[in-house]
Backbone as CSV, one residue per row, in Angstrom:
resi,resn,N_x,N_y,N_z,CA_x,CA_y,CA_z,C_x,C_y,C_z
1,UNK,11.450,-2.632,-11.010,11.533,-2.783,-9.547,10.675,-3.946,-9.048
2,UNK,9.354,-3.823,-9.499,8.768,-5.298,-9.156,8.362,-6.203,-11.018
3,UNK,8.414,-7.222,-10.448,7.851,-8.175,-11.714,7.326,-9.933,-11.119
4,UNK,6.018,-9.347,-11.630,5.091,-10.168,-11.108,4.736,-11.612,-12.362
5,UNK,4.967,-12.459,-12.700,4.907,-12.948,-13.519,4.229,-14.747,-13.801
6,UNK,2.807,-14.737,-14.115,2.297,-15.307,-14.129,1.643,-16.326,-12.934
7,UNK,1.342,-15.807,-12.080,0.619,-16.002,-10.414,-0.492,-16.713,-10.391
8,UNK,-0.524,-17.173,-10.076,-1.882,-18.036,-9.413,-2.344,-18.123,-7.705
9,UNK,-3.293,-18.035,-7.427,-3.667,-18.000,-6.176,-5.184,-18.981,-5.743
10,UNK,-4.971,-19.793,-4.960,-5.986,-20.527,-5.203,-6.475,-20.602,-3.213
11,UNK,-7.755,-21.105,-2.757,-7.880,-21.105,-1.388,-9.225,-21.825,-1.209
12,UNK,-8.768,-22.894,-0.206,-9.369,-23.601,0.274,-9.595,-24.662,-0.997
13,UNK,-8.422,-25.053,-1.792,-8.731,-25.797,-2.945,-9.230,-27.216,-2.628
14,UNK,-10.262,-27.885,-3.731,-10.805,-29.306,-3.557,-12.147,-29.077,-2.630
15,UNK,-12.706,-27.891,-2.303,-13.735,-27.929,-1.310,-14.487,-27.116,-1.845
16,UNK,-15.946,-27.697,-0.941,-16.974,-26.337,-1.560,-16.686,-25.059,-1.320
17,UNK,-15.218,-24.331,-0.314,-15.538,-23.247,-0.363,-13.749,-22.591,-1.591
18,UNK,-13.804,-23.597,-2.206,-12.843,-23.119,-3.315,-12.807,-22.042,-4.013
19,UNK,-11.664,-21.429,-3.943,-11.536,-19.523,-4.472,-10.442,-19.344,-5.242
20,UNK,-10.992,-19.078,-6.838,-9.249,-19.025,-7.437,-9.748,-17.759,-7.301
21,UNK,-8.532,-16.805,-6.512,-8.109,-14.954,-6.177,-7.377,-14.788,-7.269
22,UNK,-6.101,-15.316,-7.773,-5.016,-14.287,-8.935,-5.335,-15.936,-9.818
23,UNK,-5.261,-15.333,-11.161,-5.340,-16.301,-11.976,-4.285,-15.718,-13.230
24,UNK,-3.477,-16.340,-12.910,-2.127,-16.284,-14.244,-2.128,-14.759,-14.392
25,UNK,-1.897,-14.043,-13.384,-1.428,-12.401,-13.372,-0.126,-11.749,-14.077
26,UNK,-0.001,-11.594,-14.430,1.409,-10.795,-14.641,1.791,-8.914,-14.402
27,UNK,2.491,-8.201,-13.868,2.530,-7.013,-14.113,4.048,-6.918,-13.488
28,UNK,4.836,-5.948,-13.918,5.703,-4.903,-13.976,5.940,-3.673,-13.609
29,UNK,6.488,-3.493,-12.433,5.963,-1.460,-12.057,7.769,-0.957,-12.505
30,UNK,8.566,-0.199,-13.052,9.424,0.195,-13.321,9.736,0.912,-12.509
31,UNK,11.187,1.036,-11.914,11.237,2.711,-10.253,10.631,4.083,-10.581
32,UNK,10.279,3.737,-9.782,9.613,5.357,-9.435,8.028,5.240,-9.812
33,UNK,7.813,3.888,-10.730,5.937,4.161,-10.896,5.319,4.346,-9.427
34,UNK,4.133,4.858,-9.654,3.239,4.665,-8.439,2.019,4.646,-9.579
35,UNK,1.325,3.440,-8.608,0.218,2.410,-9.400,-0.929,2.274,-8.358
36,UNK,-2.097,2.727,-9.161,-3.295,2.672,-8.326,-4.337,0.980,-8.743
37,UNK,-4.780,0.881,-8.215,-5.533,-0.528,-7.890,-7.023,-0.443,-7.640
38,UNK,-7.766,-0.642,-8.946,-9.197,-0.860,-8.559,-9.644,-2.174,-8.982
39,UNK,-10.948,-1.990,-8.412,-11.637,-3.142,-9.238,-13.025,-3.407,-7.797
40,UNK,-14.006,-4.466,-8.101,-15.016,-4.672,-7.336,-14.184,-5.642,-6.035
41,UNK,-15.731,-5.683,-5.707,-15.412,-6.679,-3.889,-14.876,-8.179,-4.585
42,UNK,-13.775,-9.255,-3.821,-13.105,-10.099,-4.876,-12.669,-10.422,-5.947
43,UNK,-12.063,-8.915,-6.272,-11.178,-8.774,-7.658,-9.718,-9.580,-7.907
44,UNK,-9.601,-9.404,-6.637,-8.184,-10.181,-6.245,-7.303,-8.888,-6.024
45,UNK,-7.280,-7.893,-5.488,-6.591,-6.481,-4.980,-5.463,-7.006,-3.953
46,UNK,-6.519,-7.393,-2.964,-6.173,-7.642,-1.563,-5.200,-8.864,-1.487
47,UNK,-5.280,-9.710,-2.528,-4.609,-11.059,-2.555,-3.571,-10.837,-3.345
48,UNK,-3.074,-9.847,-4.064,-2.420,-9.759,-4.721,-1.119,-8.901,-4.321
49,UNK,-1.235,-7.791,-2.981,-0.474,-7.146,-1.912,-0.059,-7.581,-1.387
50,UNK,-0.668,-9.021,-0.447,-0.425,-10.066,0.031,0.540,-11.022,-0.699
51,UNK,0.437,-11.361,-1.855,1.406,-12.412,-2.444,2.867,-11.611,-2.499
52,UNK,2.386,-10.078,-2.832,4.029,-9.909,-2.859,4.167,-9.544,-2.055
53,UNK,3.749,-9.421,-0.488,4.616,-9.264,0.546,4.670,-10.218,1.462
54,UNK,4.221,-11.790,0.987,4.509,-12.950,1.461,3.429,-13.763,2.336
55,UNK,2.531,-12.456,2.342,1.573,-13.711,3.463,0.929,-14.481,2.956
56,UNK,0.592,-14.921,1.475,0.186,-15.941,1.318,1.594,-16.504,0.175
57,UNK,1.925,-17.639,0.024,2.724,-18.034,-0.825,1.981,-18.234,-2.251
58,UNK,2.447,-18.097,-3.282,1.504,-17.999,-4.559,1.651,-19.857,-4.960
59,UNK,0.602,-20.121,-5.517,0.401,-21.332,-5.940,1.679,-21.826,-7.236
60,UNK,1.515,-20.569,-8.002,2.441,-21.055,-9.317,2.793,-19.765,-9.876
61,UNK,4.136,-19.077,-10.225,4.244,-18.432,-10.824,5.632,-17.904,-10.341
62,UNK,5.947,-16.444,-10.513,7.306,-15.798,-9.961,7.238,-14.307,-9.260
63,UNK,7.944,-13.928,-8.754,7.850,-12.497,-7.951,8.703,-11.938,-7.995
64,UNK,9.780,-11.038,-8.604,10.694,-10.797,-8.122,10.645,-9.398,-7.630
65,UNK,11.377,-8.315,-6.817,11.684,-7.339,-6.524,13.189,-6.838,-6.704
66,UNK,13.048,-5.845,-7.407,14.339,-4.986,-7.802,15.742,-6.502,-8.127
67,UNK,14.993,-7.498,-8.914,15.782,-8.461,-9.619,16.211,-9.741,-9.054
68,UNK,15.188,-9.331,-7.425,15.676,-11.065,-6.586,14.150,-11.216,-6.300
69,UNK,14.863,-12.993,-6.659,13.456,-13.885,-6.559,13.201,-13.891,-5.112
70,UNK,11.563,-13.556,-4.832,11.190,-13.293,-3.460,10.182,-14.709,-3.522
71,UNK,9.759,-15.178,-4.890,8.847,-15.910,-4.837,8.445,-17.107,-3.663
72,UNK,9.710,-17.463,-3.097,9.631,-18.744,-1.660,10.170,-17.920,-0.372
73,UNK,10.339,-16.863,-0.550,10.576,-16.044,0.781,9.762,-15.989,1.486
74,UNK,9.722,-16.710,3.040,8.543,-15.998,4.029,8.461,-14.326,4.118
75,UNK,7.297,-14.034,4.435,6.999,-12.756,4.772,8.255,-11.832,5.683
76,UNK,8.439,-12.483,6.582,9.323,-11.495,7.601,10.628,-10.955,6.788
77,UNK,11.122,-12.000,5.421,12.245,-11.997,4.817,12.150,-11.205,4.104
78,UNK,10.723,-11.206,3.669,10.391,-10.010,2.082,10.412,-8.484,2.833
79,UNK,10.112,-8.422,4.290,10.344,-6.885,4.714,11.213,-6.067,4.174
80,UNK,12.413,-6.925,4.527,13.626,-6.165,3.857,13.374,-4.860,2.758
81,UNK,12.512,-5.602,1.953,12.399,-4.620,0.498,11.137,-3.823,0.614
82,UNK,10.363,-4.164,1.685,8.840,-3.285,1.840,7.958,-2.586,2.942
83,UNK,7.644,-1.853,2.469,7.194,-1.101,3.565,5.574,-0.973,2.951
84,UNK,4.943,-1.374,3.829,3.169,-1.692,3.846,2.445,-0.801,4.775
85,UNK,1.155,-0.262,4.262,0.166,0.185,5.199,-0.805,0.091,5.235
86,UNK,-1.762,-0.892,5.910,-2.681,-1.577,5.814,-4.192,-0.505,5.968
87,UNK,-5.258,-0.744,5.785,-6.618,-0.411,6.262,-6.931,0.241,7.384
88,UNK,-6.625,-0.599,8.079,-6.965,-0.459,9.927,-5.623,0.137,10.284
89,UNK,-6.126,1.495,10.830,-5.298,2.637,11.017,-4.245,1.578,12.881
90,UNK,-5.610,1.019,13.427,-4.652,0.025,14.445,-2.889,-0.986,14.223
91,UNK,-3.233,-1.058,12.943,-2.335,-1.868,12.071,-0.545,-1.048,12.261
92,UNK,0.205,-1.560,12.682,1.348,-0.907,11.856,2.064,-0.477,13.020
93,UNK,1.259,-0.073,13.736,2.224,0.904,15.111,1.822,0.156,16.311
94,UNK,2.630,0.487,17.433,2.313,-0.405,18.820,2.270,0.841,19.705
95,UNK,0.616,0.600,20.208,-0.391,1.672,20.517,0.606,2.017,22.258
96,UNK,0.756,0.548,22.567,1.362,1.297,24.279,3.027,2.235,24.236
97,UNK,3.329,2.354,23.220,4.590,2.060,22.666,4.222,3.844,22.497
98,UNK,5.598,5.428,22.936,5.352,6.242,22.516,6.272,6.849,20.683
99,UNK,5.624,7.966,20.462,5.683,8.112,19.023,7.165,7.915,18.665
100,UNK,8.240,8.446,19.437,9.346,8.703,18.898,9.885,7.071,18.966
101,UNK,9.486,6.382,19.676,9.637,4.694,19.941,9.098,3.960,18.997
102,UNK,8.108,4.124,18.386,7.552,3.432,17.258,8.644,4.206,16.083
103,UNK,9.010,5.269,15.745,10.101,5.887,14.624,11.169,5.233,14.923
104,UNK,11.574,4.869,15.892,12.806,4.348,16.085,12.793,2.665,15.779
105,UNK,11.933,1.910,16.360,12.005,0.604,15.549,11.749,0.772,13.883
106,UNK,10.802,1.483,13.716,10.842,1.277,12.421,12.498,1.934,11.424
107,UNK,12.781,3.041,12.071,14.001,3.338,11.829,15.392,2.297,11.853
108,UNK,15.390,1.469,12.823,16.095,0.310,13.298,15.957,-0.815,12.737
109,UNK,14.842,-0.899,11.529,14.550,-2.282,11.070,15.515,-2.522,10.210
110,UNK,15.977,-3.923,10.447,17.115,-4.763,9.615,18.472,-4.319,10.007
111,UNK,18.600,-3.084,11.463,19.955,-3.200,11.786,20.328,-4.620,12.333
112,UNK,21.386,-4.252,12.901,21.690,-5.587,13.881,21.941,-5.489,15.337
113,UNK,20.927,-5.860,15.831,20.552,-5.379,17.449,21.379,-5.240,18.618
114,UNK,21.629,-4.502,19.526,23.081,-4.733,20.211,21.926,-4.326,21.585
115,UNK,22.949,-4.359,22.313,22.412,-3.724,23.916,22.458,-2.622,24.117
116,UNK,22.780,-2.315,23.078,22.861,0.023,23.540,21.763,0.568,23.251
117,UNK,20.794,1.118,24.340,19.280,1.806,24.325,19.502,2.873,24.232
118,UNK,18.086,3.398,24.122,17.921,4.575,24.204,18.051,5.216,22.882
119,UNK,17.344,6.520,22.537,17.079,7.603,21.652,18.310,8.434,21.723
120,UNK,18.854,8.802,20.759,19.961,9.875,20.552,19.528,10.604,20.002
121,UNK,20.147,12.226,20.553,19.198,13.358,19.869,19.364,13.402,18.621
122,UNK,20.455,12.846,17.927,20.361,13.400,16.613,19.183,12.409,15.816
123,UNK,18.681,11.250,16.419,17.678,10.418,16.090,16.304,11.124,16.336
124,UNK,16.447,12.347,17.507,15.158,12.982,18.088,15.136,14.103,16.993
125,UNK,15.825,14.758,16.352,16.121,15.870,15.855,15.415,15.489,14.479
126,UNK,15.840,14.123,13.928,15.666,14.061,12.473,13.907,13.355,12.644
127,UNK,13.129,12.438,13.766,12.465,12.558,13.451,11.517,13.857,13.815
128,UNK,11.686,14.860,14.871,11.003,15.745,14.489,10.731,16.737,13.239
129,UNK,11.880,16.734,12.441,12.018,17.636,11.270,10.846,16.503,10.275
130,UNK,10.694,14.977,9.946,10.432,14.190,9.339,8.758,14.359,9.534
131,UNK,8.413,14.315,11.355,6.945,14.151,11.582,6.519,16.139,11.274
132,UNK,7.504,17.155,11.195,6.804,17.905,10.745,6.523,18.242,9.423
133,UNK,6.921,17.616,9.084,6.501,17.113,7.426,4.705,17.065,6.863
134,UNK,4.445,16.266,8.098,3.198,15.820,8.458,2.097,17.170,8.402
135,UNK,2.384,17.978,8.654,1.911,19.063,9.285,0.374,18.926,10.431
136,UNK,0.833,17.692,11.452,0.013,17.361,12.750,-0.184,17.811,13.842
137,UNK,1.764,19.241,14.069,1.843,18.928,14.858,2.269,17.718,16.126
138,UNK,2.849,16.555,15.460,3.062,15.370,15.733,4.319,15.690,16.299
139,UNK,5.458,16.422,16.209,6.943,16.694,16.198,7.081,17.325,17.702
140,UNK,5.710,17.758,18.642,5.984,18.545,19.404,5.523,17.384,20.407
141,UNK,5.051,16.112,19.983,4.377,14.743,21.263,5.022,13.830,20.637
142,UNK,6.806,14.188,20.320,6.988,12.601,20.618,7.247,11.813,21.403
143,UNK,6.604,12.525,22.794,6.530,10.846,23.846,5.188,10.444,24.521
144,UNK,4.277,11.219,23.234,2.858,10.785,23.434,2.386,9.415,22.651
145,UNK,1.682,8.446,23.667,1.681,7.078,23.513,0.707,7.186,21.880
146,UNK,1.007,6.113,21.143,0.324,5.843,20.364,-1.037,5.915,19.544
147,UNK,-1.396,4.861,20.668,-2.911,4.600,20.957,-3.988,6.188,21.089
148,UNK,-3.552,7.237,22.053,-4.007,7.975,22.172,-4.213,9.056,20.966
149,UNK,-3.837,8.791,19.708,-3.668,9.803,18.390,-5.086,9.239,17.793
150,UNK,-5.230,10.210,17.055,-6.900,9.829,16.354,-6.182,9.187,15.000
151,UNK,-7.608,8.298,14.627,-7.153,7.409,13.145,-6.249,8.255,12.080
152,UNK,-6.461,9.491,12.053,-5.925,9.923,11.078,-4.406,10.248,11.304
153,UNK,-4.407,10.535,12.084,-2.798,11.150,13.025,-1.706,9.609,13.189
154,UNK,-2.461,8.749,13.378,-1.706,7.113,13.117,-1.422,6.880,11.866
155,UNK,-2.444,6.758,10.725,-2.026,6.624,9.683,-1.125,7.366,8.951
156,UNK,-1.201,8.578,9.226,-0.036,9.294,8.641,1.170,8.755,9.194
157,UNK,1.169,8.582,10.691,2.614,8.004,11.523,2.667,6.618,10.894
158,UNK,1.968,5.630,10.626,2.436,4.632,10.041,3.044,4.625,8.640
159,UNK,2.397,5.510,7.651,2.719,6.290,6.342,4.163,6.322,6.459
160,UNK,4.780,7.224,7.439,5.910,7.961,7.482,7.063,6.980,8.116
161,UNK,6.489,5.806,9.035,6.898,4.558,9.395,7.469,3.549,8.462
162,UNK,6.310,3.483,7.488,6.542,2.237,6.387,7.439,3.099,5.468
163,UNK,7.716,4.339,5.280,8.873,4.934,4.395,10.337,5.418,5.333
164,UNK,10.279,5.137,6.034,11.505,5.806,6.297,12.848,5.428,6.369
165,UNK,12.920,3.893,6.217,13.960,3.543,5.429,14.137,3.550,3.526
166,UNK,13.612,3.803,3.154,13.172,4.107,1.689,12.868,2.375,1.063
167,UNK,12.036,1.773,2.085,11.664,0.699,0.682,11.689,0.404,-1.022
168,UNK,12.124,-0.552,-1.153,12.196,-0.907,-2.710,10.443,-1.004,-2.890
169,UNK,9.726,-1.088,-2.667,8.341,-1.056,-2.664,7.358,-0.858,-1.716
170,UNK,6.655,0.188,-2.128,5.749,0.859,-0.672,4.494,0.029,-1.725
171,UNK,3.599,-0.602,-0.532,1.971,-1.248,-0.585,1.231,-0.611,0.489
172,UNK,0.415,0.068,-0.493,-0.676,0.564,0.293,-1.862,0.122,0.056
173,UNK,-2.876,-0.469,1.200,-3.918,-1.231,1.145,-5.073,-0.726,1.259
174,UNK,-5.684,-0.084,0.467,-6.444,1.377,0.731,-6.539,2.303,2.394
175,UNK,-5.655,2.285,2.734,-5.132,3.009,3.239,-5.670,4.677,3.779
176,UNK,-6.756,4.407,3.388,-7.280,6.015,3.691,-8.915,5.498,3.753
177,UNK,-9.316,4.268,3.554,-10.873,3.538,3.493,-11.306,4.275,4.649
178,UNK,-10.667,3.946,6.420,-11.273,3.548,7.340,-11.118,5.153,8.013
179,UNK,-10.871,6.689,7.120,-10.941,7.822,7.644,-12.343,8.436,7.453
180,UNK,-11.869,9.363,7.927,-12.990,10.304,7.263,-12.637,11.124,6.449
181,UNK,-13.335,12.048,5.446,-13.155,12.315,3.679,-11.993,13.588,4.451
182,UNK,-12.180,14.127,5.207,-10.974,15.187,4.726,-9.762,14.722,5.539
183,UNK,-10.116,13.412,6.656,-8.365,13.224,7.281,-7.894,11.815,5.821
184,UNK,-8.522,11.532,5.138,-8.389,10.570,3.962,-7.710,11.618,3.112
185,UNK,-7.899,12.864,2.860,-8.006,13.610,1.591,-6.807,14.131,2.040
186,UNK,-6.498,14.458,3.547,-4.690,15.097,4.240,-3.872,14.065,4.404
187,UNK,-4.464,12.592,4.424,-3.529,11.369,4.150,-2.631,10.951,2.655
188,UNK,-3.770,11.698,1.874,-3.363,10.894,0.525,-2.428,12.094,0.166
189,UNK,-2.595,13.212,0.494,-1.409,14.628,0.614,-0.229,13.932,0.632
190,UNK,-0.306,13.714,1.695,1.165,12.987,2.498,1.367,12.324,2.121
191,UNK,0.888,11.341,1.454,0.994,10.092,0.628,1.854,10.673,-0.789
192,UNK,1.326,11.689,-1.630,2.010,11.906,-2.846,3.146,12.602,-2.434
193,UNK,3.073,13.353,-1.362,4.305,13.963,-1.045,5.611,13.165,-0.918
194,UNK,5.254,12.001,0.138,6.629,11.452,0.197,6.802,10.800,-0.985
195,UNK,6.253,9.505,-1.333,6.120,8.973,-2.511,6.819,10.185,-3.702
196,UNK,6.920,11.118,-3.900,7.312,12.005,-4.618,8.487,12.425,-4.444
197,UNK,8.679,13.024,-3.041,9.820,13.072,-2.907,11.551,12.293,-2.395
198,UNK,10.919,10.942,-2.281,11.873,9.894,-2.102,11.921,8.977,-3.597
199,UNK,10.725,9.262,-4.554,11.120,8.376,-5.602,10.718,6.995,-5.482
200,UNK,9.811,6.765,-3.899,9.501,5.632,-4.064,8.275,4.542,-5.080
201,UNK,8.655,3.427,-5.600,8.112,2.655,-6.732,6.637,2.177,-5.460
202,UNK,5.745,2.634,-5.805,4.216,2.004,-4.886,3.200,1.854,-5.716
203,UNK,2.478,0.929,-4.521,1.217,0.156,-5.504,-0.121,0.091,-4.537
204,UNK,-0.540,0.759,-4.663,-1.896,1.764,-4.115,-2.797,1.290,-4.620
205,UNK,-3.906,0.099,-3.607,-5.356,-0.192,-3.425,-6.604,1.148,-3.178
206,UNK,-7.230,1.074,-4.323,-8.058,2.085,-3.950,-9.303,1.625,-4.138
207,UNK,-10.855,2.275,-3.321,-12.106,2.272,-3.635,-12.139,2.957,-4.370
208,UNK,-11.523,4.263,-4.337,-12.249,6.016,-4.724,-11.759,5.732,-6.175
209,UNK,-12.820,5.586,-7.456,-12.307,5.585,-8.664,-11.643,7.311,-9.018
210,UNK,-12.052,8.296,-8.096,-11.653,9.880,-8.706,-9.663,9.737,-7.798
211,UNK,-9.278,8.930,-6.283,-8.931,9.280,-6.290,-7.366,8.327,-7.643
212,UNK,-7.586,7.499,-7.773,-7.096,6.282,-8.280,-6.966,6.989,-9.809
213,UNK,-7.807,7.327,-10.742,-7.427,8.576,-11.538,-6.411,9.868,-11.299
214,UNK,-6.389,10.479,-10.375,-5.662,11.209,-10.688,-4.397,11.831,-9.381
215,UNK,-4.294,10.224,-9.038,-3.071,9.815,-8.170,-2.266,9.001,-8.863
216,UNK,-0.737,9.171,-9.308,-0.156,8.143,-9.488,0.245,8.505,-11.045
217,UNK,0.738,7.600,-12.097,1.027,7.576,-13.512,0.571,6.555,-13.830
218,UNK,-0.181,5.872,-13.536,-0.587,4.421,-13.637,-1.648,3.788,-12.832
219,UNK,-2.791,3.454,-13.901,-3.708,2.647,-13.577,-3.983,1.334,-13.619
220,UNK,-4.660,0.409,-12.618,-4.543,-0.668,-12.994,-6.434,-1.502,-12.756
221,UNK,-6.998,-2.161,-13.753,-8.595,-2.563,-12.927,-8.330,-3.616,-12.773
222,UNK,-8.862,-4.725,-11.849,-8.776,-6.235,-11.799,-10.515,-6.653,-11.556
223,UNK,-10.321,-7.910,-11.707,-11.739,-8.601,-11.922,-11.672,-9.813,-11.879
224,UNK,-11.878,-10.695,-11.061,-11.859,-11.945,-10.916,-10.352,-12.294,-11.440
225,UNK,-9.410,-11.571,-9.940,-8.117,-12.164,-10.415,-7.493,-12.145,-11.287
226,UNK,-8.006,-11.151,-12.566,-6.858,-10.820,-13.669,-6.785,-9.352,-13.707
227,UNK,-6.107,-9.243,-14.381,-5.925,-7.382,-14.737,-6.340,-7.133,-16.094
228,UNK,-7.603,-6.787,-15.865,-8.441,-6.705,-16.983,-8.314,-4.931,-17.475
229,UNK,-7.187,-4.270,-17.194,-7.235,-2.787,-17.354,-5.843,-1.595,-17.290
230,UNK,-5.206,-1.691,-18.319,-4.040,-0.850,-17.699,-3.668,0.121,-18.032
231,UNK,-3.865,1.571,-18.099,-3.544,2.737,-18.413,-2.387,3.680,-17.457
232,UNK,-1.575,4.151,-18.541,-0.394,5.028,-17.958,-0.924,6.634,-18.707
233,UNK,0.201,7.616,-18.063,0.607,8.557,-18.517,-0.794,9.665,-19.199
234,UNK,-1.382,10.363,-20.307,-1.547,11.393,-20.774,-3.120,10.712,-20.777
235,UNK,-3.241,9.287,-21.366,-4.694,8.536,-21.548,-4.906,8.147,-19.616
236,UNK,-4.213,8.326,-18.715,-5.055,8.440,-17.568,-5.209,9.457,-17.122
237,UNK,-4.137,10.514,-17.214,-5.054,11.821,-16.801,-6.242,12.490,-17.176
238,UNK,-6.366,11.536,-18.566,-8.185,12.581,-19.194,-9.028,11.674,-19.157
239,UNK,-8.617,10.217,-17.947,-9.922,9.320,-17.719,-10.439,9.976,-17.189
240,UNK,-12.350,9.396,-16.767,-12.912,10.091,-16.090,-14.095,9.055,-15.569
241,UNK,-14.621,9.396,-14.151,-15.503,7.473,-13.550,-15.922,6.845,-14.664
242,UNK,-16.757,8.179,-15.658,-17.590,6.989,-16.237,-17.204,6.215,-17.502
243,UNK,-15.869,6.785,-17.884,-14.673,5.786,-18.747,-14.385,4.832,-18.037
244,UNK,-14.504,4.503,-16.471,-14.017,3.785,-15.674,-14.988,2.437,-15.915
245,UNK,-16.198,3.073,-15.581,-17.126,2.301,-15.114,-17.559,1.713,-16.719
246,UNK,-17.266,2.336,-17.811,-17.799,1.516,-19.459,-16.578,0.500,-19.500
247,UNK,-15.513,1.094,-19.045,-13.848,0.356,-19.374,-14.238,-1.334,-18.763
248,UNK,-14.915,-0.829,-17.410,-15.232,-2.463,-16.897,-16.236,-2.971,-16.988
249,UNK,-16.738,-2.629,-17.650,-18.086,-3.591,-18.568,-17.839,-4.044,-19.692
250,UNK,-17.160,-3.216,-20.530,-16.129,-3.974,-21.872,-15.227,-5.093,-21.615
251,UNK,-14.594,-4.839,-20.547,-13.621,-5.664,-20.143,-13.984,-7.246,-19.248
252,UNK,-14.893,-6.991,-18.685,-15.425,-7.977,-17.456,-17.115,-8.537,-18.105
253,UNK,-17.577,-7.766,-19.346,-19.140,-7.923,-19.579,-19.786,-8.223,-18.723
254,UNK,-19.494,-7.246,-17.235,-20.665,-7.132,-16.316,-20.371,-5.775,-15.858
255,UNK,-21.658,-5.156,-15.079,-21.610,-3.945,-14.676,-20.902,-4.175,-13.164
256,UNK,-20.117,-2.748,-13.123,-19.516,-2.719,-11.465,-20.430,-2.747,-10.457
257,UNK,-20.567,-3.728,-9.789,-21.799,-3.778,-8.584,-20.707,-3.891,-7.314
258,UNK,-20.605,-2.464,-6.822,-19.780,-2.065,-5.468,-20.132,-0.593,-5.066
259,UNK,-21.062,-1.397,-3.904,-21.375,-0.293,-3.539,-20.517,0.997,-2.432
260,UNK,-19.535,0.175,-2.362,-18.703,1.110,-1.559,-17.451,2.196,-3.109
261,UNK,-17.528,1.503,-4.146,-16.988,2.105,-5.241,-17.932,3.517,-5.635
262,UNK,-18.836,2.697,-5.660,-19.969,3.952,-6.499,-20.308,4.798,-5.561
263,UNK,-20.775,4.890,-3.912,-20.576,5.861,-3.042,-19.655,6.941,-3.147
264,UNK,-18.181,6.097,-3.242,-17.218,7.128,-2.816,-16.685,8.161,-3.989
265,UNK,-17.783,8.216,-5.131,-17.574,8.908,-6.013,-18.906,9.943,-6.669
């Protein structure tokens, strides 16, 4: 479904503040993986979500998704195939905008726009059955504005936003950082749930080395822009941090110095 193949990422090149982020990357997620993402502060995580969903163009290499080259596609073009959910729970939804109105553009993305408004119940019907999924309570305010939902109650609505046309690839950008531990811990619920039950192929930025273990079939560590780490299947379910934390000292011959890593575990 995705194939990432030999990337480079370079910024602000020729100057003192020169940054090679992906350095000759390669990876492969097959349908249906879901792939977790660690590594320290400028591993290249963040730059690497970004290349395949277009906001930065990659210096040298290839991208494809589910077998088409995305590699020179602007961002707005690569939507088509993705559905993203960024950090900042602000991100994703339009706060003046009410709930069942934000489901509906996102529901509407990539039709072809006509002049006929308005919500049809059978559009009201399916997303209430969808946001009670959620279990928020969300299904009974959908014409409560946005903005007014707490961080956690957005992110799930953006969650359920960025899937509901079934993307060829869901990116999640740690995505649960900016909660607190138990609306993070009812996010990432919802997170395996749908992801599970639509089959969607995702690639999940994480701090939390416990939750990045034992979310997903697939691990991935990075470190100065390479992927210095990749475990699937039976050898990641019996990892454990501090396999994590020897794995990237073998691999990187330096110790993990992140302090937001080692907190959240």
């Amino acid at each position: 479904m995705l194939q990432v193949s030999h990337i480079s990422k370079t910024f602000n090149a020729g100057t003192v503040n020169q940054k090679q982020a992906l350095r000759d990357l390669s990876l492969t997620l097959k349908n249906g993986d879901f792939v977790t993402v660690i590594g320290g502060n400028g591993a290249g995580k963040s730059t690497l979500l970004n290349a395949i969903a277009g906001t930065w163009l990659v210096d040298e290499g290839q991208i494809l998704i589910d077998g088409k080259d995305v590699t020179r596609l602007p961002e707005h073009k690569r939507a088509a195939f993705l559905g993203r959910v960024f950090q900042d729970p602000m991100n994703g939804t339009a706060a003046a905008m009410g709930i069942e109105e934000n489901l509906a553009l996102a529901f509407r993305r990539g039709d072809r726009r006509t002049l006929k408004g308005g919500i049809t119940a059978g559009e009201r019907k399916l997303y209430r059955e969808m946001l009670s999924r959620l279990g928020l309570g969300l299904e009974n305010r959908l014409t409560t504005k946005v903005g007014l939902l707490s961080g956690g109650q957005r992110q799930a609505l953006t969650l359920l936003m960025a899937t509901l046309k079934k993307p060829k690839l869901l990116l999640l950008d740690e995505h649960t950082a900016a909660l607190d531990p138990k609306t993070a811990a009812k996010v990432l619920e919802t997170t395996e749930t749908i992801v599970n039950q639509d089959h969607l192929t995702t690639l999940m930025i994480t701090h939390n080395m416990r939750d990045a273990i034992h979310i997903g079939n697939r691990l991935i560590m990075m470190s100065e822009g390479r992927i210095i780490y990749d475990v699937a299947g039976e050898e990641k379910k019996n990892l454990t941090v501090e396999d994590l934390l020897r794995k990237f000292a073998e691999a990187s011959g330096e110790e993990l110095a992140n302090d937001r890593m080692m907190l959240a575990n």
